[in-house]
C-alpha positions as a Markdown table, in Angstrom:
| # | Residue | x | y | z |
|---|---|---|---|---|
| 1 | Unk | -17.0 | 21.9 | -11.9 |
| 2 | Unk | -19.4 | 19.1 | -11.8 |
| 3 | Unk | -17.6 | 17.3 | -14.9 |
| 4 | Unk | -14.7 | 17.0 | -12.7 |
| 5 | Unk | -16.2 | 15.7 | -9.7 |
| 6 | Unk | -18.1 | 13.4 | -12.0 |
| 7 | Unk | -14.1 | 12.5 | -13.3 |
| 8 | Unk | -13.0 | 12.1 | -10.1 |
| 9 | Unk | -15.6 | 9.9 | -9.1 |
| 10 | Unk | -15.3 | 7.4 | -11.9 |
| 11 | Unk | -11.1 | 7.3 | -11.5 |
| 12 | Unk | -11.6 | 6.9 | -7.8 |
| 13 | Unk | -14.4 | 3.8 | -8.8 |
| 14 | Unk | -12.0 | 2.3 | -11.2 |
| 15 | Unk | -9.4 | 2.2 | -8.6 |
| 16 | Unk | -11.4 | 0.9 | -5.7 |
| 17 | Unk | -12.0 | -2.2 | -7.9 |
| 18 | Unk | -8.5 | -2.4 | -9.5 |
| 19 | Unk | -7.7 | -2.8 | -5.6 |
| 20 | Unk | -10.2 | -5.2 | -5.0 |
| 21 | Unk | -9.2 | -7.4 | -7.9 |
| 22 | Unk | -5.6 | -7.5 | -6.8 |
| 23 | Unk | -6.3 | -8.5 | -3.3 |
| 24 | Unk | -8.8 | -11.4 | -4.8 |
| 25 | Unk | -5.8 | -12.3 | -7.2 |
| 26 | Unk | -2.7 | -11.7 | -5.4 |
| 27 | Unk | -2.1 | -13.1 | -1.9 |
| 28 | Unk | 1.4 | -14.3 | -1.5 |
| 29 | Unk | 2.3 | -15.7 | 2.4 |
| 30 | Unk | 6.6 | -15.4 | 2.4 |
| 31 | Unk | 7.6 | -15.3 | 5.7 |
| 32 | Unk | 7.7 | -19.0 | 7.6 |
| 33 | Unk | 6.2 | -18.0 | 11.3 |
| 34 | Unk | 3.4 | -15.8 | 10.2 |
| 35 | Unk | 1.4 | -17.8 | 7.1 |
| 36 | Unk | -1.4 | -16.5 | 8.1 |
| 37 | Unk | -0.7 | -12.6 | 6.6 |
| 38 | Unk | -0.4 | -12.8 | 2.6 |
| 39 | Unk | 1.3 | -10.0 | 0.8 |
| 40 | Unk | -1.3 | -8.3 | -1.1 |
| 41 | Unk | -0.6 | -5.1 | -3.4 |
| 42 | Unk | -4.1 | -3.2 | -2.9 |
| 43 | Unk | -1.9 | -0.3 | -0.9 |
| 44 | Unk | 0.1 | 0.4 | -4.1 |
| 45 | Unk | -3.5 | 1.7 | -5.5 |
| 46 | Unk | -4.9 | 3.2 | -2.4 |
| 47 | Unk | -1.5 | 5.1 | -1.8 |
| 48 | Unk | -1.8 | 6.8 | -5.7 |
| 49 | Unk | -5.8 | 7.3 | -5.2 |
| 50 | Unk | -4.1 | 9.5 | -2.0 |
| 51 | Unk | -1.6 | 11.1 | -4.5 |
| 52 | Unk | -4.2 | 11.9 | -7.0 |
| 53 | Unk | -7.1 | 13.1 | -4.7 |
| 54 | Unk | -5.9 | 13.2 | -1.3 |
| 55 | Unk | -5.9 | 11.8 | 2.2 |
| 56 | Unk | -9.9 | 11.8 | 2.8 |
| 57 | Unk | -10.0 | 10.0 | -1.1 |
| 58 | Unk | -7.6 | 7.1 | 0.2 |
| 59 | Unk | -9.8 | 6.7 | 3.7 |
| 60 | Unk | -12.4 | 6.6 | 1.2 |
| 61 | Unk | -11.2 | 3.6 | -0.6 |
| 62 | Unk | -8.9 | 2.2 | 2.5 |
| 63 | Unk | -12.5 | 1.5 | 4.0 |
| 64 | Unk | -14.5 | 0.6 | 0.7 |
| 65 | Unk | -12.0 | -2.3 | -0.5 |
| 66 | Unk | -11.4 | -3.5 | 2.9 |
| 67 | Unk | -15.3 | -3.9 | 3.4 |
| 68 | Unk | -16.1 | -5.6 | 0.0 |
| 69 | Unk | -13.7 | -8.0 | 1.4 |
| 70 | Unk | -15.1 | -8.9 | 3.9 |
| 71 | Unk | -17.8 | -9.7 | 2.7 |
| 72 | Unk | -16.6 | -11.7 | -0.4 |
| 73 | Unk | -13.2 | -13.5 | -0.1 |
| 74 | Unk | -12.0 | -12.8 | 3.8 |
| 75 | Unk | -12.3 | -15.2 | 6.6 |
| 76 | Unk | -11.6 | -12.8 | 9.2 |
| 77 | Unk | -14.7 | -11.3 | 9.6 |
| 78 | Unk | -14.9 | -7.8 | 11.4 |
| 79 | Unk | -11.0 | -8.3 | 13.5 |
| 80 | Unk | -10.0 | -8.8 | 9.2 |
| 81 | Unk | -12.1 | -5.6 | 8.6 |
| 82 | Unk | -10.5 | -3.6 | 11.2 |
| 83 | Unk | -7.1 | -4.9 | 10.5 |
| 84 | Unk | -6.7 | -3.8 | 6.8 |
| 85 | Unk | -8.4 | -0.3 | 7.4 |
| 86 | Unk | -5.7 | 0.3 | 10.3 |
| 87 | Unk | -2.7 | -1.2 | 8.2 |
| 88 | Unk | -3.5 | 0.5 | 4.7 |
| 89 | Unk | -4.1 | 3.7 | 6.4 |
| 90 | Unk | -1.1 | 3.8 | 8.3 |
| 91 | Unk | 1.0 | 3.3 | 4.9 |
| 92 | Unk | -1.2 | 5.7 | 3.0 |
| 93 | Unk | -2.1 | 8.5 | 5.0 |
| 94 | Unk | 1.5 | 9.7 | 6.0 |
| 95 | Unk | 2.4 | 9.7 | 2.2 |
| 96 | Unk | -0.7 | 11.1 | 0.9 |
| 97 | Unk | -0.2 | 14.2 | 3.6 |
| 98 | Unk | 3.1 | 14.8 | 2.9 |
| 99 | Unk | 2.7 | 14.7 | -0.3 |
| 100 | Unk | -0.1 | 17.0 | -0.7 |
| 101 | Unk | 2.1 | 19.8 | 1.1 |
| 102 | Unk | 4.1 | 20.0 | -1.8 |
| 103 | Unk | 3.6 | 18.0 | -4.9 |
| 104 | Unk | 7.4 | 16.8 | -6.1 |
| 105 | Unk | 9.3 | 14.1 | -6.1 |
| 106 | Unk | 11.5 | 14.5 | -3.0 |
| 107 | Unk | 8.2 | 14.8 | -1.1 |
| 108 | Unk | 6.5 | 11.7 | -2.9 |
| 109 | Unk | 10.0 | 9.7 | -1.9 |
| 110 | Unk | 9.6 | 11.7 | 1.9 |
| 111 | Unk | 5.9 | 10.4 | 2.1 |
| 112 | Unk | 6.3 | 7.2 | 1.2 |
| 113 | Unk | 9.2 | 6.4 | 3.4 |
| 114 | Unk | 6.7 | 7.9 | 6.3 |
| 115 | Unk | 4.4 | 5.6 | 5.3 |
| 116 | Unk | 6.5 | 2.3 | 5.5 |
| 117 | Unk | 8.0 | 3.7 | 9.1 |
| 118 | Unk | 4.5 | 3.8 | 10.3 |
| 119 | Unk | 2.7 | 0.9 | 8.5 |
| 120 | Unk | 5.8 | -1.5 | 10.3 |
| 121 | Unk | 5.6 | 0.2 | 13.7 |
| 122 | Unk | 1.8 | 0.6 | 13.7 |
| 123 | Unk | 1.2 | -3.1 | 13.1 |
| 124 | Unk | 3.4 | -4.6 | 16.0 |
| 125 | Unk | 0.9 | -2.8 | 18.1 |
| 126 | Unk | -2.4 | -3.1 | 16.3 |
| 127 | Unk | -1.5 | -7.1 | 16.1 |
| 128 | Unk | -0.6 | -7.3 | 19.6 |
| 129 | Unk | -4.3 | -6.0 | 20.6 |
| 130 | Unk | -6.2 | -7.6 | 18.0 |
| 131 | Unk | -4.5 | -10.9 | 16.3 |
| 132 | Unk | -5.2 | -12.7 | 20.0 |
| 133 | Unk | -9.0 | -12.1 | 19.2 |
| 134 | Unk | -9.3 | -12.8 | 16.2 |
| 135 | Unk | -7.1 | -16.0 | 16.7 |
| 136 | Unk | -8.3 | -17.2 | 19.9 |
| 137 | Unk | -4.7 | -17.6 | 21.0 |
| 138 | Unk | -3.2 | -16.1 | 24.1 |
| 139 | Unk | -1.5 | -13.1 | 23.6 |
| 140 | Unk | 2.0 | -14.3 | 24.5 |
| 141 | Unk | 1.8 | -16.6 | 21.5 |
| 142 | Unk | 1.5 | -13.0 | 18.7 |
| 143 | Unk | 4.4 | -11.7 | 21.3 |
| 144 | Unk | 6.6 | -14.2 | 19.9 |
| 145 | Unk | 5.7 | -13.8 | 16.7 |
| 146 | Unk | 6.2 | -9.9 | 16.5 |
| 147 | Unk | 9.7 | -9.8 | 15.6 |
| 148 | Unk | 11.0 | -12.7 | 13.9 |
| 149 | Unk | 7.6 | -12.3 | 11.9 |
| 150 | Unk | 5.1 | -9.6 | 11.9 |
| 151 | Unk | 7.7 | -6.9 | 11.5 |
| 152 | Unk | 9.9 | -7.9 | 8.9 |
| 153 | Unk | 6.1 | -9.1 | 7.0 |
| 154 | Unk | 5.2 | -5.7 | 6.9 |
| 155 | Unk | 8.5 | -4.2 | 6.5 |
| 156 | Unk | 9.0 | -5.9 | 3.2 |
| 157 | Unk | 5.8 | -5.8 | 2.1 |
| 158 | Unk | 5.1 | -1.9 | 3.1 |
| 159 | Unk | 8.5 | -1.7 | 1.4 |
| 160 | Unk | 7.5 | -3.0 | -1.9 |
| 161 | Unk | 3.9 | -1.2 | -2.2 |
| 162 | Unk | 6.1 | 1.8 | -1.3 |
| 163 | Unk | 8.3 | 1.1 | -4.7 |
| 164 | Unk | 5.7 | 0.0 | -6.6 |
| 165 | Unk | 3.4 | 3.1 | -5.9 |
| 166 | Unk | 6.7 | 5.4 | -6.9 |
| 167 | Unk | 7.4 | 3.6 | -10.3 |
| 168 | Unk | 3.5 | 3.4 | -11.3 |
| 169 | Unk | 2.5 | 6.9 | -10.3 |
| 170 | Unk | 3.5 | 9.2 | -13.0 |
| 171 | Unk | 2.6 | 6.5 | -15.7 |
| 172 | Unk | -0.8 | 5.9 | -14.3 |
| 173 | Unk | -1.1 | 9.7 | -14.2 |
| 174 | Unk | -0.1 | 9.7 | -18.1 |
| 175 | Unk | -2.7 | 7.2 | -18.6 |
| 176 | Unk | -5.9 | 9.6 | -17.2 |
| 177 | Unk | -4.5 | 12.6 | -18.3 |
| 178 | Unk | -4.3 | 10.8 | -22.1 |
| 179 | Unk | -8.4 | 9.5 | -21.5 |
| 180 | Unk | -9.5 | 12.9 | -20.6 |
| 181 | Unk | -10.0 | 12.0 | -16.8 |
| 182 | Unk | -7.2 | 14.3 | -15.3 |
| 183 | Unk | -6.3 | 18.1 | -15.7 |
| 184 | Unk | -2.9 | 19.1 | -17.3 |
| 185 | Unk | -1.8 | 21.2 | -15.0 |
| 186 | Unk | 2.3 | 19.5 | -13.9 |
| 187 | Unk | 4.8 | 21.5 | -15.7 |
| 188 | Unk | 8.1 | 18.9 | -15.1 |
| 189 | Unk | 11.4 | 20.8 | -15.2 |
| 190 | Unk | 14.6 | 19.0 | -16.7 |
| 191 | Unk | 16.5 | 18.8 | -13.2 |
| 192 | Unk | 12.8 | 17.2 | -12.3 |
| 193 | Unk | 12.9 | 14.8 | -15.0 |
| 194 | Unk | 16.4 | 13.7 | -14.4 |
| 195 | Unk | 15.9 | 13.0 | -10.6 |
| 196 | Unk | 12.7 | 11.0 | -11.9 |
| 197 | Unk | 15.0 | 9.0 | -13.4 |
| 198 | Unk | 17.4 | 8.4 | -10.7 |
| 199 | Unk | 15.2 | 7.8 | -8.2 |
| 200 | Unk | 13.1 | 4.8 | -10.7 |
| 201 | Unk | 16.2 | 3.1 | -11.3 |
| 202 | Unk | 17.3 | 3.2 | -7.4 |
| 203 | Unk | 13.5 | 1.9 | -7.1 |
| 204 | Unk | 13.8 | -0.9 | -9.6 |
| 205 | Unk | 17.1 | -1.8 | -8.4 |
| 206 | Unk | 15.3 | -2.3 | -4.5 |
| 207 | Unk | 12.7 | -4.1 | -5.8 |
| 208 | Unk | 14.8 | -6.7 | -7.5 |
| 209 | Unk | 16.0 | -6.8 | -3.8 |
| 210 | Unk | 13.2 | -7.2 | -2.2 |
| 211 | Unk | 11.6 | -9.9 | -4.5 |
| 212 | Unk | 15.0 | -11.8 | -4.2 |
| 213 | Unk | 14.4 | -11.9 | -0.2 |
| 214 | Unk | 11.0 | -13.3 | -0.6 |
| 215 | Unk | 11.8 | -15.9 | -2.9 |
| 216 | Unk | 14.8 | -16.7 | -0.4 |
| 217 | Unk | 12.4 | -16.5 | 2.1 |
| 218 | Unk | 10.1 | -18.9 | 0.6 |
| 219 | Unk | 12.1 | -21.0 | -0.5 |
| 220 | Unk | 13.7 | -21.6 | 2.8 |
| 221 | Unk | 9.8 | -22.2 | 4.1 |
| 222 | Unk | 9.7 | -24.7 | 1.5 |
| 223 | Unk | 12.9 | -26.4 | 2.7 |
């Protein structure tokens, strides 16, 4: 028992900084009228922590990688901190629940959908309150900002983390399972494995999509 907490610890580590790292490394701004967020892909590795270990593991990280940047590479300060707790949360607690009820793909697909549904609608509020703060701009300025920007920001990018987290899962799962640092226990039917399929190309086919519209999206910023 205490070999596998002691597992669990060091995976959930190792994930905490792989998060870290790709918020310090990638931090793309796409959509014209709201420069100021950056697509980051830290909620692709909080939302498979949640998938492994559960909701109360991804708070766990949500908060821990949110703090560390802070204090390192953010120039938000607490509204910054506050902000990416509230925004990975909302993407990864829906999906890690769901999930955790029942452990297949349908419900991995079901969770993740949840969590792009309340990511998007969740931070038109939570930058309504907040973003004047932080910004020291009146709040009618963010109101004008909410739909031609905020919400399709986090739409796509809540979108893409959603993908991303589908496609990486079960190879990432492979991975520790291979090192020793997670149980064998998934048996994986054929009509399983087929759907797996299905659902990765679907998944690679809307990402293409996706990273199209940004690159549209940017380059029309750049125009």
């Amino acid at each position: 028992m205490k070999n596998e907490k002691l597992k669990k610890m060091i995976v959930i580590s190792i994930f905490t900084a792989i998060a870290f790292i790709t918020v310090a490394l990638i931090r793309i701004p796409f959509v014209p009228s709201v420069e100021f967020l950056k697509y980051e892909a830290k909620d692709v590795i909080i939302a498979i922590v949640g998938f492994l270990f559960g909701p109360l593991s991804a708070v766990f990280v949500s908060v821990a990688v949110s703090f560390i940047e802070m204090l390192t590479i953010s120039t938000t300060g607490p509204y910054g901190l506050i902000m990416n707790i509230f925004s990975s949360l909302a993407f990864v607690l829906p999906s890690a629940i769901i999930y955790k009820k029942n452990k297949t793909i349908q419900s991995a697909v079901i969770g993740l959908v949840a969590g792009v549904l309340t990511m998007t609608a969740s931070m038109l509020m939570w930058n309504y309150f907040i973003t004047p703060l932080y910004m020291g701009v009146p709040t009618e300025a963010v109101v004008g900002l909410l739909l031609p920007g905020i919400l399709p920001f986090n739409l796509i990018k809540s979108l893409i983390n959603a993908v991303l987290t589908f496609i990486l899962y079960k190879p990432l799962v492979k991975v520790l399972r291979k090192a020793n640092l997670m149980p064998s226990t998934e048996i994986t039917s054929n009509t399983e494995n087929k759907s797996a399929i299905i659902y990765n190309v679907i998944a690679a086919i809307l990402l293409v999509v996706l990273i199209t519209v940004i690159i549209i999206l940017k380059f029309s910023n750049n125009t």
